[in-house]
PyMOL CGO cylinders between C-alpha atoms (Angstrom):
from pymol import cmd
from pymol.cgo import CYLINDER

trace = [
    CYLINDER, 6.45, -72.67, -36.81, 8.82, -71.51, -39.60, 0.3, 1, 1, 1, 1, 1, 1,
    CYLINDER, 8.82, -71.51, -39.60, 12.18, -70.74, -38.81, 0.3, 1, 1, 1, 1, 1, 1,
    CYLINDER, 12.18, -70.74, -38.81, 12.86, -67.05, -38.71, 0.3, 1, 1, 1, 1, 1, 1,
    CYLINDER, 12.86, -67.05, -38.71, 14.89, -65.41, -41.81, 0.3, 1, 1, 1, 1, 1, 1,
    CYLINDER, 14.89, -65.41, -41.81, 18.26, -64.99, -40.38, 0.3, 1, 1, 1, 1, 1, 1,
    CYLINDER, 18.26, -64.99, -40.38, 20.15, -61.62, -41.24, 0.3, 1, 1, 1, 1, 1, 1,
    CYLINDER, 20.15, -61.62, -41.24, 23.94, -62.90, -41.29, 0.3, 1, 1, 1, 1, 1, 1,
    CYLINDER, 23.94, -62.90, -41.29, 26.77, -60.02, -40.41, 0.3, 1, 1, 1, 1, 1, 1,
    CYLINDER, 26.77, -60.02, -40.41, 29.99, -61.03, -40.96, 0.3, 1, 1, 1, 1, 1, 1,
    CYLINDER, 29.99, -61.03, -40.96, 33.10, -58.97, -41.42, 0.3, 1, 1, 1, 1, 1, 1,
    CYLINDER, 33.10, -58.97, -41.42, 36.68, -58.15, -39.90, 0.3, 1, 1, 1, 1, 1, 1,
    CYLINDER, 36.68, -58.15, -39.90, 36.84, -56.61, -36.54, 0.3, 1, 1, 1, 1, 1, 1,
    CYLINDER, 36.84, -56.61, -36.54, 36.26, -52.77, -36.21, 0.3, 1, 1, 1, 1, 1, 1,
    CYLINDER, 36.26, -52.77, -36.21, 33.89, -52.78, -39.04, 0.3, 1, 1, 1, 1, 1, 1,
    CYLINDER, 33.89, -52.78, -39.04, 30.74, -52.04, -37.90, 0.3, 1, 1, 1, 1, 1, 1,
    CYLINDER, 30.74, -52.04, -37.90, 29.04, -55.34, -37.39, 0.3, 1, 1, 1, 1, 1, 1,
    CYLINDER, 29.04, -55.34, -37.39, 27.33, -54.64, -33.78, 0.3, 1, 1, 1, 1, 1, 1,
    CYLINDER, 27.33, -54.64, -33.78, 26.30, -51.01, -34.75, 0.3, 1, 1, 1, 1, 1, 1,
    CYLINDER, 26.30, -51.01, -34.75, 24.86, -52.43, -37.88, 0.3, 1, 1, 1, 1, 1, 1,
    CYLINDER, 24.86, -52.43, -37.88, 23.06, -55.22, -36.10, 0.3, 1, 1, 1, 1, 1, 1,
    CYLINDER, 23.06, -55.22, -36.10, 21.73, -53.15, -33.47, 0.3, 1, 1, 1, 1, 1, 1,
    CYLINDER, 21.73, -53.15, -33.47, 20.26, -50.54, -36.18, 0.3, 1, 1, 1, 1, 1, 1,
    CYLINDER, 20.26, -50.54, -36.18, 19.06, -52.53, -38.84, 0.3, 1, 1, 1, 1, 1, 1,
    CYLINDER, 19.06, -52.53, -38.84, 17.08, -54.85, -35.86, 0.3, 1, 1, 1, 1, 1, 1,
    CYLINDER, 17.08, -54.85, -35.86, 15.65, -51.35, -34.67, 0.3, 1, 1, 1, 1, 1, 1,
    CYLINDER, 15.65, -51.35, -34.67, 14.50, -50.48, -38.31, 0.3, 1, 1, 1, 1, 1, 1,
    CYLINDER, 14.50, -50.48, -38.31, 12.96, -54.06, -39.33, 0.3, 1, 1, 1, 1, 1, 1,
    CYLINDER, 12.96, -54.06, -39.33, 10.96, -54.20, -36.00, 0.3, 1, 1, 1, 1, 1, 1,
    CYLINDER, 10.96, -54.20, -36.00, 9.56, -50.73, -36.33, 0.3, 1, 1, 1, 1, 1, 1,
    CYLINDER, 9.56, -50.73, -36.33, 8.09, -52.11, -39.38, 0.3, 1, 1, 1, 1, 1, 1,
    CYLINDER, 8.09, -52.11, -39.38, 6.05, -54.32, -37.34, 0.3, 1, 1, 1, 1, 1, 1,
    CYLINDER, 6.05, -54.32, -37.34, 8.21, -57.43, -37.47, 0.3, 1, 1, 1, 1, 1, 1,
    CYLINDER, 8.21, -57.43, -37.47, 9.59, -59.55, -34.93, 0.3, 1, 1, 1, 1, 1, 1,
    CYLINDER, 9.59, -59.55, -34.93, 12.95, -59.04, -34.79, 0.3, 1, 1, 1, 1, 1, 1,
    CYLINDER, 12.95, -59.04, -34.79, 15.67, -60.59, -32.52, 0.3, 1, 1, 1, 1, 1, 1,
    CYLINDER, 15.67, -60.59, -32.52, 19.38, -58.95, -32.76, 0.3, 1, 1, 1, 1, 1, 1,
    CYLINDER, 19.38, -58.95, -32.76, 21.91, -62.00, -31.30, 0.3, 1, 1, 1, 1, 1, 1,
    CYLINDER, 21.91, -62.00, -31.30, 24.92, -60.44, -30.37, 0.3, 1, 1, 1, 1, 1, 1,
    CYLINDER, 24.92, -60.44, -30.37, 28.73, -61.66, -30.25, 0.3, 1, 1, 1, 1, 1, 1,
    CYLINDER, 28.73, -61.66, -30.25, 29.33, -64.52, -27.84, 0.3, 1, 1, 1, 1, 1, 1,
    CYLINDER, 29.33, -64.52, -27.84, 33.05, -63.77, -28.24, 0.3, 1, 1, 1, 1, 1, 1,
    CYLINDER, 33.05, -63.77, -28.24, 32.80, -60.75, -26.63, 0.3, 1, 1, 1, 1, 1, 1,
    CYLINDER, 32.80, -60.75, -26.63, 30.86, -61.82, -24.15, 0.3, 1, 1, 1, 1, 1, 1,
    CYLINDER, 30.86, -61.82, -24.15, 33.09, -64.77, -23.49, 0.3, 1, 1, 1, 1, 1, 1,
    CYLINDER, 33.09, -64.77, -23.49, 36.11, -62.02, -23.53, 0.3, 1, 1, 1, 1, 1, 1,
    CYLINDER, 36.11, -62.02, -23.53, 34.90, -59.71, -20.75, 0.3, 1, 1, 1, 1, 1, 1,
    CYLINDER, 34.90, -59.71, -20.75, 34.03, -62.45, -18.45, 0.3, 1, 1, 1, 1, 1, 1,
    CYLINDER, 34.03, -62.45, -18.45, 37.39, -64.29, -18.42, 0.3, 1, 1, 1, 1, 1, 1,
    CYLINDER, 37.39, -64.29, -18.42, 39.03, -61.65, -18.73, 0.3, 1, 1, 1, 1, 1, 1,
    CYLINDER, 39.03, -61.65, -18.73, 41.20, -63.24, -22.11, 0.3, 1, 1, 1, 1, 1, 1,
    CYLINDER, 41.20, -63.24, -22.11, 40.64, -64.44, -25.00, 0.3, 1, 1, 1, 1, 1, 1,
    CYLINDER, 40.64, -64.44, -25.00, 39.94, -67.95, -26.01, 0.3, 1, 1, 1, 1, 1, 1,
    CYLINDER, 39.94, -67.95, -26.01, 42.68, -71.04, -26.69, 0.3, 1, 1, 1, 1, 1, 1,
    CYLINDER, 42.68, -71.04, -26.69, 42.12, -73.22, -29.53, 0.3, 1, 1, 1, 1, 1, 1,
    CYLINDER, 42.12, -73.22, -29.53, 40.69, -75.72, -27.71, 0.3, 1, 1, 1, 1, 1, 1,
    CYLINDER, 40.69, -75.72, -27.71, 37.81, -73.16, -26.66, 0.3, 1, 1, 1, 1, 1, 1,
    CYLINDER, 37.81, -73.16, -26.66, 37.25, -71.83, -29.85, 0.3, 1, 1, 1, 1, 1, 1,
    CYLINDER, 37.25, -71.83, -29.85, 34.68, -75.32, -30.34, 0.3, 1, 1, 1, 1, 1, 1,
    CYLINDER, 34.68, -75.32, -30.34, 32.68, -74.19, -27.55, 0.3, 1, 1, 1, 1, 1, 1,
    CYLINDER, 32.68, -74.19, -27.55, 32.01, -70.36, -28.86, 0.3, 1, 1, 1, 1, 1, 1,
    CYLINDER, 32.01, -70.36, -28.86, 31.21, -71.68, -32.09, 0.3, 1, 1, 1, 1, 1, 1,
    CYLINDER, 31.21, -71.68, -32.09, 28.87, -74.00, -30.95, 0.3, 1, 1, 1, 1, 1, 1,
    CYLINDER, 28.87, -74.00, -30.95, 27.19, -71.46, -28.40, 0.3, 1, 1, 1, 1, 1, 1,
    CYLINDER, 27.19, -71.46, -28.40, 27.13, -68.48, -31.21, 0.3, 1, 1, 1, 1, 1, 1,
    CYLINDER, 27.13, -68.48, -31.21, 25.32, -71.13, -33.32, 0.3, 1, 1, 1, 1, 1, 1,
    CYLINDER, 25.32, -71.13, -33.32, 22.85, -72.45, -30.63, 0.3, 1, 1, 1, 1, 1, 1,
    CYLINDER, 22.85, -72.45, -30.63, 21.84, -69.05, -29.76, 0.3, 1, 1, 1, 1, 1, 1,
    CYLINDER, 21.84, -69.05, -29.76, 20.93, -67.74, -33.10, 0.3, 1, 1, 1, 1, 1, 1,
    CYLINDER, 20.93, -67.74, -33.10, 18.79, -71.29, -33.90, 0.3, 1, 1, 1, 1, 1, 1,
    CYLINDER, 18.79, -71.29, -33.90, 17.03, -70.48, -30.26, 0.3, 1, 1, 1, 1, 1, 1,
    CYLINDER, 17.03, -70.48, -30.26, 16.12, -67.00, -31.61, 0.3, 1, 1, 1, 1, 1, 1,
    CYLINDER, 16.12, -67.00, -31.61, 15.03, -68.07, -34.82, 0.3, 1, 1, 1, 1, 1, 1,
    CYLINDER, 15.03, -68.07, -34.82, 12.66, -70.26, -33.31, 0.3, 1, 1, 1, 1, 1, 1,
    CYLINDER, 12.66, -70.26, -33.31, 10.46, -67.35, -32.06, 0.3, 1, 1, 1, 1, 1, 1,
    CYLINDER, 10.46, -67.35, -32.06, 10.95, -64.71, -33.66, 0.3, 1, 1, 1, 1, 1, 1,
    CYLINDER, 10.95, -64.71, -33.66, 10.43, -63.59, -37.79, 0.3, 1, 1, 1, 1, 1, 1,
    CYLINDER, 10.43, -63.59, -37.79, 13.57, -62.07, -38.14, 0.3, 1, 1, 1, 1, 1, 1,
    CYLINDER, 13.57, -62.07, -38.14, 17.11, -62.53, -36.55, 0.3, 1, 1, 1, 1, 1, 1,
    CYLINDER, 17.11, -62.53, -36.55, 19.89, -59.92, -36.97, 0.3, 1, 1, 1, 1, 1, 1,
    CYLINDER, 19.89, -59.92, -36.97, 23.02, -62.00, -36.35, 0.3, 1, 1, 1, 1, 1, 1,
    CYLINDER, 23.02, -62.00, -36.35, 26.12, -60.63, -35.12, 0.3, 1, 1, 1, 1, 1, 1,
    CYLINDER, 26.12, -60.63, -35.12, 28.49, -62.40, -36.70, 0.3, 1, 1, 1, 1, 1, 1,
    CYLINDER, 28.49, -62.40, -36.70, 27.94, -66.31, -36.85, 0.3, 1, 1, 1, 1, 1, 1,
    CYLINDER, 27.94, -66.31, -36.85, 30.20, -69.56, -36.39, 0.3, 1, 1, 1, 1, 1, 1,
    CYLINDER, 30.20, -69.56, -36.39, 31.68, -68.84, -39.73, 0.3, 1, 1, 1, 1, 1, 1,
    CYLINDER, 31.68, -68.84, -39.73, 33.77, -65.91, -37.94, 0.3, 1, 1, 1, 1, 1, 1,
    CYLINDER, 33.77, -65.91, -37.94, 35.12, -68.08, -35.30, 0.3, 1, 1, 1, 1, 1, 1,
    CYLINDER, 35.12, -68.08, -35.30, 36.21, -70.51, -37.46, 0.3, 1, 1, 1, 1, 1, 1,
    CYLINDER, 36.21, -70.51, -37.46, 37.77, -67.74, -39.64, 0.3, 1, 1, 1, 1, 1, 1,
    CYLINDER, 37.77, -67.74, -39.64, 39.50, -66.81, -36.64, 0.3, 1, 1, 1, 1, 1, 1,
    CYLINDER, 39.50, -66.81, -36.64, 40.58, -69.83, -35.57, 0.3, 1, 1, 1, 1, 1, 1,
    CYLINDER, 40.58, -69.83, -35.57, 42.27, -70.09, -38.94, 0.3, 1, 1, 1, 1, 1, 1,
    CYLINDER, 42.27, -70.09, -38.94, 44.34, -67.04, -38.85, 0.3, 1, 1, 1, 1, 1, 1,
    CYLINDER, 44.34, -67.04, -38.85, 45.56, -67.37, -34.82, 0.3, 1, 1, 1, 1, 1, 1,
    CYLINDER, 45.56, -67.37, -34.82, 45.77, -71.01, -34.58, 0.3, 1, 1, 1, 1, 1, 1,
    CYLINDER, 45.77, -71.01, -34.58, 45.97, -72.34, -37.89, 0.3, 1, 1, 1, 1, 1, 1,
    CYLINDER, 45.97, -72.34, -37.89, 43.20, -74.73, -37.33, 0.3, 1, 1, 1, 1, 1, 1,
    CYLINDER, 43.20, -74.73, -37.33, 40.83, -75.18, -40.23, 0.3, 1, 1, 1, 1, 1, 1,
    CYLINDER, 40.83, -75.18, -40.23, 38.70, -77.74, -38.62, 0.3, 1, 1, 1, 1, 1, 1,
    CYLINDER, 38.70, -77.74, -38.62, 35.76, -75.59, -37.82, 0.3, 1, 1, 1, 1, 1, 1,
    CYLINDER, 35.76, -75.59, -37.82, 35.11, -74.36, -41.29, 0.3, 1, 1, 1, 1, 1, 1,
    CYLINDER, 35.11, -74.36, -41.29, 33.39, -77.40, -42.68, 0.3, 1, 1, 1, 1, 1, 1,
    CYLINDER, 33.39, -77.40, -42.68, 30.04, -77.94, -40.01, 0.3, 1, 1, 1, 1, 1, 1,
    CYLINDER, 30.04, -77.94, -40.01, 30.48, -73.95, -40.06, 0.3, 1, 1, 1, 1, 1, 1,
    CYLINDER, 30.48, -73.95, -40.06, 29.82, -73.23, -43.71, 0.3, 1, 1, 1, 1, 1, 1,
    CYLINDER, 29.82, -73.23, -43.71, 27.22, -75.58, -43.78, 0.3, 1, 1, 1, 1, 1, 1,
    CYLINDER, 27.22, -75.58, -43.78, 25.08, -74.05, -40.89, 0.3, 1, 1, 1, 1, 1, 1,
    CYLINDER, 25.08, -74.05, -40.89, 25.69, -70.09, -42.67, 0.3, 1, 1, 1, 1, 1, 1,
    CYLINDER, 25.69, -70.09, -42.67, 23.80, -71.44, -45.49, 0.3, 1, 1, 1, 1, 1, 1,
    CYLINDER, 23.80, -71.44, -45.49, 20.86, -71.58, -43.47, 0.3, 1, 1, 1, 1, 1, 1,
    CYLINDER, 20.86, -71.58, -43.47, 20.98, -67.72, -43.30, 0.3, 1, 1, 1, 1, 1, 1,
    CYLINDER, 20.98, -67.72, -43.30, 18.59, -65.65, -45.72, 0.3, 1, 1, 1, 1, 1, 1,
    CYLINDER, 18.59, -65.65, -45.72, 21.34, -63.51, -46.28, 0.3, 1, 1, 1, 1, 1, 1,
    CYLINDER, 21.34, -63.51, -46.28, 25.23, -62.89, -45.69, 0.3, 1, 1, 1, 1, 1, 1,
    CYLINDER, 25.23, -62.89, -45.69, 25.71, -58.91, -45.18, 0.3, 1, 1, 1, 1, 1, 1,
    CYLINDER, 25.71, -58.91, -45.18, 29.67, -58.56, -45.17, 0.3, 1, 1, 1, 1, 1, 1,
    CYLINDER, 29.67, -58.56, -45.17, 30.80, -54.98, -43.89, 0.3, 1, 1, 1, 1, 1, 1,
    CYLINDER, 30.80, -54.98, -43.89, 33.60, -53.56, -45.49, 0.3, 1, 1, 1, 1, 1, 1,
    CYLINDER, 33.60, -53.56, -45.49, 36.71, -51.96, -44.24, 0.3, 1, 1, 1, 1, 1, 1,
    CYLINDER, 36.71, -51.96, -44.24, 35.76, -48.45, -44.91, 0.3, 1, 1, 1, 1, 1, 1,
    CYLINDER, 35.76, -48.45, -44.91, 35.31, -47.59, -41.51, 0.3, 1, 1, 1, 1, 1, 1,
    CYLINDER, 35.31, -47.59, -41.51, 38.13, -46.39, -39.43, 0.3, 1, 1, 1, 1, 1, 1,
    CYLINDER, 38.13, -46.39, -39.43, 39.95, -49.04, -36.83, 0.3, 1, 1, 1, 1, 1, 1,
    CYLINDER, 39.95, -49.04, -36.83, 38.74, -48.23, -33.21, 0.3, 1, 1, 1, 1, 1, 1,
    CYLINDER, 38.74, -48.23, -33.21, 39.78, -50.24, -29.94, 0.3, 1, 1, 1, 1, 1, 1,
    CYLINDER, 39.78, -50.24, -29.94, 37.21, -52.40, -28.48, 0.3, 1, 1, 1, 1, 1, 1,
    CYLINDER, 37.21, -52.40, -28.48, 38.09, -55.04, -25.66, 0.3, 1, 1, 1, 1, 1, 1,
    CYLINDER, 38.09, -55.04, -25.66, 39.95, -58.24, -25.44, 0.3, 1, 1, 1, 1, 1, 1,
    CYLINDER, 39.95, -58.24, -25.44, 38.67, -59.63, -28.73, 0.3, 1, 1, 1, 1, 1, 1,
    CYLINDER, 38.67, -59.63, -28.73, 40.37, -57.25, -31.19, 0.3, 1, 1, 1, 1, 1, 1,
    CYLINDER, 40.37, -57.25, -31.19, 43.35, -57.85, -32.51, 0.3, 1, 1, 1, 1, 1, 1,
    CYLINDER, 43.35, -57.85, -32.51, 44.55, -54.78, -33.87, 0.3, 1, 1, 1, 1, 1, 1,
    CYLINDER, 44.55, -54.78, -33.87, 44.14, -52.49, -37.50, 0.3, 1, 1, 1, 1, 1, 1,
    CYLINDER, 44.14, -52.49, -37.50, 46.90, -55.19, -39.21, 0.3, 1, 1, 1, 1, 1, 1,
    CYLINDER, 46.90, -55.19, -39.21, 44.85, -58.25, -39.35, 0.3, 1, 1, 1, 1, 1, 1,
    CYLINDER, 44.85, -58.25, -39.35, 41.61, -56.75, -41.12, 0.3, 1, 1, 1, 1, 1, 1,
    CYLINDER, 41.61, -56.75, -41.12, 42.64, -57.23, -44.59, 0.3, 1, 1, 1, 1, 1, 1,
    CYLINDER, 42.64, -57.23, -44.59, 43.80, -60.62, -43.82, 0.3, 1, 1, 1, 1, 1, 1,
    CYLINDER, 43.80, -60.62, -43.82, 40.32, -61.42, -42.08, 0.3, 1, 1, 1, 1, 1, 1,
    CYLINDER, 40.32, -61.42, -42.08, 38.18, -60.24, -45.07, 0.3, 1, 1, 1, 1, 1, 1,
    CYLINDER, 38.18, -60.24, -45.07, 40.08, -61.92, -47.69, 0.3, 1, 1, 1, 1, 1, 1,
    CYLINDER, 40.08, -61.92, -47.69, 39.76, -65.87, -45.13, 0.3, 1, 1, 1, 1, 1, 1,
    CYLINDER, 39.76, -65.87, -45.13, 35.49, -64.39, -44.51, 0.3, 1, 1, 1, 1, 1, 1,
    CYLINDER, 35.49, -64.39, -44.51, 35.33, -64.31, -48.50, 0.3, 1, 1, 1, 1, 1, 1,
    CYLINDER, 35.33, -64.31, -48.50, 37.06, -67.23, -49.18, 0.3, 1, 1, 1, 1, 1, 1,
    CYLINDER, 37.06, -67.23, -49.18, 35.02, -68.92, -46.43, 0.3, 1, 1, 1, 1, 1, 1,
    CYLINDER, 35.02, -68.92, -46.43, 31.80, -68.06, -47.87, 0.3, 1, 1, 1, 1, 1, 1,
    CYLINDER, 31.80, -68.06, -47.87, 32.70, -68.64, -51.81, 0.3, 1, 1, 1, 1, 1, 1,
    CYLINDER, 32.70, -68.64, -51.81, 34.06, -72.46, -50.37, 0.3, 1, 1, 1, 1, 1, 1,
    CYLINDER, 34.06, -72.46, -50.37, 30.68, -72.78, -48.77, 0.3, 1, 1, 1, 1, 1, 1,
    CYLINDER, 30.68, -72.78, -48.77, 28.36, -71.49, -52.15, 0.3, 1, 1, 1, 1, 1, 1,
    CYLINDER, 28.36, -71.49, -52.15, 27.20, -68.52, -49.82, 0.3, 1, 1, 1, 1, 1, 1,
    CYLINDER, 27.20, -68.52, -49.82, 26.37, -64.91, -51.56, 0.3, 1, 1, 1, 1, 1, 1,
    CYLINDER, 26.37, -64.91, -51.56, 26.34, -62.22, -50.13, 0.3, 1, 1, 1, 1, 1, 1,
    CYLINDER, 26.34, -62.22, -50.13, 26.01, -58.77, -50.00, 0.3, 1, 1, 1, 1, 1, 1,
    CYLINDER, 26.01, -58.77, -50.00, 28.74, -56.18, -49.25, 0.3, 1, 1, 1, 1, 1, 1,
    CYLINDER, 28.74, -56.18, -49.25, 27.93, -52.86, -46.54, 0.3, 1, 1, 1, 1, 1, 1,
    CYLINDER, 27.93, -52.86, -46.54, 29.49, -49.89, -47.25, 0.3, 1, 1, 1, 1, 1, 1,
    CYLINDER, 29.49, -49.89, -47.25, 29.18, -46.22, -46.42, 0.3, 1, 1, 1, 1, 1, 1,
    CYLINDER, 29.18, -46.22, -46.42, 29.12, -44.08, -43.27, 0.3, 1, 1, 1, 1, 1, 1,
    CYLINDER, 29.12, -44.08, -43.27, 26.78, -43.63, -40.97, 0.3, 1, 1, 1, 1, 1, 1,
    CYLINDER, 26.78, -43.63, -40.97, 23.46, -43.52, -42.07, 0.3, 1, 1, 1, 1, 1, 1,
    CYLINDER, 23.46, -43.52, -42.07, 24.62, -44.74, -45.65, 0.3, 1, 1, 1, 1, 1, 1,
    CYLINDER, 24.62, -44.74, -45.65, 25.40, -47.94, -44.06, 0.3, 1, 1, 1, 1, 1, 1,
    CYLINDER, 25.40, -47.94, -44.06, 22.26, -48.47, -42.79, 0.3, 1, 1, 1, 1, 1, 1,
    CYLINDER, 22.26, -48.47, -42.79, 20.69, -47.80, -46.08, 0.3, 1, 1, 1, 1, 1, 1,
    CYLINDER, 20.69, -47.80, -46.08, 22.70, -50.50, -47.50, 0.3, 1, 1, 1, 1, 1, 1,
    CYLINDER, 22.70, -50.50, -47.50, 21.84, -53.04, -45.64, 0.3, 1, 1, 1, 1, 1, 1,
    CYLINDER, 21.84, -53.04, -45.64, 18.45, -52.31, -45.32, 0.3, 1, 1, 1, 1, 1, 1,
    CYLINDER, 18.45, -52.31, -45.32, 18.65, -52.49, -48.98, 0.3, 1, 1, 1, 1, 1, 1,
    CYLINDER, 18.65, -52.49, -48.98, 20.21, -55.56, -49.61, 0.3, 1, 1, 1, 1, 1, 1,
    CYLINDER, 20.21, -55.56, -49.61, 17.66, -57.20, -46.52, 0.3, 1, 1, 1, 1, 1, 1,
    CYLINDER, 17.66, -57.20, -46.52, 14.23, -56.16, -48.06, 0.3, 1, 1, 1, 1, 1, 1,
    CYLINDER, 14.23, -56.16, -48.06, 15.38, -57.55, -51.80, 0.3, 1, 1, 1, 1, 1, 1,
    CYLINDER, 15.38, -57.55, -51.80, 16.58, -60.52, -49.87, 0.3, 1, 1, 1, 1, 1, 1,
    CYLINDER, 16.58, -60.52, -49.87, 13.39, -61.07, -47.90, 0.3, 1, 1, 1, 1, 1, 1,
    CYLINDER, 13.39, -61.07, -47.90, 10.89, -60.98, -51.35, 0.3, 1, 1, 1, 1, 1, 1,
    CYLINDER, 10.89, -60.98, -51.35, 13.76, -62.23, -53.87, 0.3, 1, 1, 1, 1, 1, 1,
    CYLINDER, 13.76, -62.23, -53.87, 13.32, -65.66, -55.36, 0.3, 1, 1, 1, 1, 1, 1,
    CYLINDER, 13.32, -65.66, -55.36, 15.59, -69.02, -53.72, 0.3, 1, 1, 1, 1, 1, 1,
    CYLINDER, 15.59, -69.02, -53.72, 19.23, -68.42, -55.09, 0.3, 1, 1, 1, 1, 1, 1,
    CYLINDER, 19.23, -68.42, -55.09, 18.36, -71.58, -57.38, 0.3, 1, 1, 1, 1, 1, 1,
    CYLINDER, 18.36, -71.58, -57.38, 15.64, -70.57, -58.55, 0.3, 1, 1, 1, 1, 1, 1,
    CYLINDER, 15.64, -70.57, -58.55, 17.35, -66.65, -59.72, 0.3, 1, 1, 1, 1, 1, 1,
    CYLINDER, 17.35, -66.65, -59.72, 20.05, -68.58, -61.14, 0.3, 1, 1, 1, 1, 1, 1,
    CYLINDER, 20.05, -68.58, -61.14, 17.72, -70.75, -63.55, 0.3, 1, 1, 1, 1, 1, 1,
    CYLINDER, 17.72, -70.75, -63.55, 16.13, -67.52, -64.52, 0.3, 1, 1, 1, 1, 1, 1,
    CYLINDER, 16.13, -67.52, -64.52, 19.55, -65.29, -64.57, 0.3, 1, 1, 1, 1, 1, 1,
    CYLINDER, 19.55, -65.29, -64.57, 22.27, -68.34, -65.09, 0.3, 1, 1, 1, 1, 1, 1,
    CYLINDER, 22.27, -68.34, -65.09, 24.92, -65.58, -66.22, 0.3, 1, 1, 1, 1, 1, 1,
    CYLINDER, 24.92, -65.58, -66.22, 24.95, -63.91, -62.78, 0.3, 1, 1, 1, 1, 1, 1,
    CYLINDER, 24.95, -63.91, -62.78, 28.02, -64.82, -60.38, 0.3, 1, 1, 1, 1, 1, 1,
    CYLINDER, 28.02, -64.82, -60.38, 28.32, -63.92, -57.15, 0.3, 1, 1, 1, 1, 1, 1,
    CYLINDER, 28.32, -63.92, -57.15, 32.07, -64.32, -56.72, 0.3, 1, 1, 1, 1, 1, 1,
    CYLINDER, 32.07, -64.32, -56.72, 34.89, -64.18, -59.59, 0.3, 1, 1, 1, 1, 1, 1,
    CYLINDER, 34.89, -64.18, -59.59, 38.25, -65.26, -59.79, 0.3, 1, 1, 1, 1, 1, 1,
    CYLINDER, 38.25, -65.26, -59.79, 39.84, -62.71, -57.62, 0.3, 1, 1, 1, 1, 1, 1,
    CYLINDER, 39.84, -62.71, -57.62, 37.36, -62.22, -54.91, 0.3, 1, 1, 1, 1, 1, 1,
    CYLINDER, 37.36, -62.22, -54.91, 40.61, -63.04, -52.46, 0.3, 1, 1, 1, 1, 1, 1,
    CYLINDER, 40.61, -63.04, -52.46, 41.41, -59.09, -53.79, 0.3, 1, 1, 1, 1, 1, 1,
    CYLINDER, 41.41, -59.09, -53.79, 40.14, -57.02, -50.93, 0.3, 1, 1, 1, 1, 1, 1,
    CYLINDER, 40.14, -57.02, -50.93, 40.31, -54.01, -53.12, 0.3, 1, 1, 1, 1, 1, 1,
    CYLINDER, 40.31, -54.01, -53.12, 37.77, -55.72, -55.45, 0.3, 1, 1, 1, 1, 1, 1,
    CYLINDER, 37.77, -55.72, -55.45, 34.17, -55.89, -55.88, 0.3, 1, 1, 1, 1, 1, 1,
    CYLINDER, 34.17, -55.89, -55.88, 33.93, -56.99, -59.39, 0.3, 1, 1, 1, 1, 1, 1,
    CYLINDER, 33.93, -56.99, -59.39, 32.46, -59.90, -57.78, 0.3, 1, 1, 1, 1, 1, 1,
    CYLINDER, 32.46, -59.90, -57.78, 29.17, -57.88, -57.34, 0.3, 1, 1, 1, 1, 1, 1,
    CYLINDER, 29.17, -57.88, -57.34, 28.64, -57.00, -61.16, 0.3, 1, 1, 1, 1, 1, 1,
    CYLINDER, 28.64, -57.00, -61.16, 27.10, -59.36, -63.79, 0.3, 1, 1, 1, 1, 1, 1,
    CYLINDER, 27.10, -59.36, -63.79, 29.86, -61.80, -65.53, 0.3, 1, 1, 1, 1, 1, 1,
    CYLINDER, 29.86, -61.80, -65.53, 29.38, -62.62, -69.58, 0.3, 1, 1, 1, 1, 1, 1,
    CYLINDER, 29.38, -62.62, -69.58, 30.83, -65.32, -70.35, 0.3, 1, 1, 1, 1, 1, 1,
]
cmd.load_cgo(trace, "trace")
């Protein structure tokens, strides 16, 4: 069986990322797809302890939020992920200065069909053990960016409120799902670039417009 196309959220805390998941898997299966939303393992992992992870833990979520959305994919056609690997070892980056969880973690995102990164237009709200606080979510989006350009991963940035948000993504998910390989719409388009110089700039998005060289 083929593996499922896998929906990648990623994004700093307190940006939408569960909501999203949770809505967009409603709207995909009521168009008669198979659709399996895999939530945060984090959180789970959070309200069960009681705490948050150490560093030495930080291996294990990764590798459970990562077996759990290859499980799904197995039997299903689509899989809304909320948040992947990639955010752990984002995370583990800015608490713990540990980097060592990016390199097996931007090669499994690749897998995914698409990378939708929500953006931090949405107010901060308090949500368990696992948030930080309002302070760290510019730092967070500019380490998820630079994750993904290290790794060669597009993707597509959420924005809006409320049902705008949904639009997006829906959107960017149904060009996704009949769009050529990102090879083979680079051949044909080789001017496009998904990322520019100054995609570290959380305040930019020229990254999303055609570059002339």
């Amino acid at each position: 069986m083929a593996r499922a196309f896998v929906v990648a959220i990623v994004g700093a805390e307190s940006t939408g990322k569960t909501s999203l998941a949770i809505e967009l898997g409603r709207a995909l299966a009521a168009e008669g797809r198979s659709v399996a939303v895999v939530s945060e393992y984090l959180r789970e992992f959070c309200d069960r302890l009681g705490r948050t992870p150490h560093c030495s833990e930080q291996l294990r979520i990764s590798q459970e939020q990562r077996r759990r959305i290859d499980t799904a994919a197995a039997s299903h056609d689509v899989v809304i992920a909320d948040t992947t690997d990639l955010m752990t070892a984002v995370y583990s980056e800015l608490l713990f200065h540990d980097t060592s969880l990016h390199p097996l973690a931007g090669q499994t995102h690749r897998q995914a069909g698409l990378t939708l990164l929500t953006a931090l237009d949405l107010p901060w709200q308090p949500d368990g053990l696992q948030r930080e606080g309002p302070h760290v979510r510019e730092p967070v989006d500019a380490l998820v960016r630079h994750a993904l350009q290290r790794a060669g991963v597009p993707y597509a940035i959420v924005s809006g409120q409320g049902p705008l948000r949904l639009a997006a993504a829906l959107l960017a998910v149904r060009h996704a799902m009949l769009a050529p390989s990102p090879d083979d719409e680079a051949a044909a388009n080789p001017r496009w670039q998904w990322v520019c110089d100054r995609c570290g700039d959380v305040d930019c998005e020229r990254h999303l417009l055609p570059r002339i060289n």
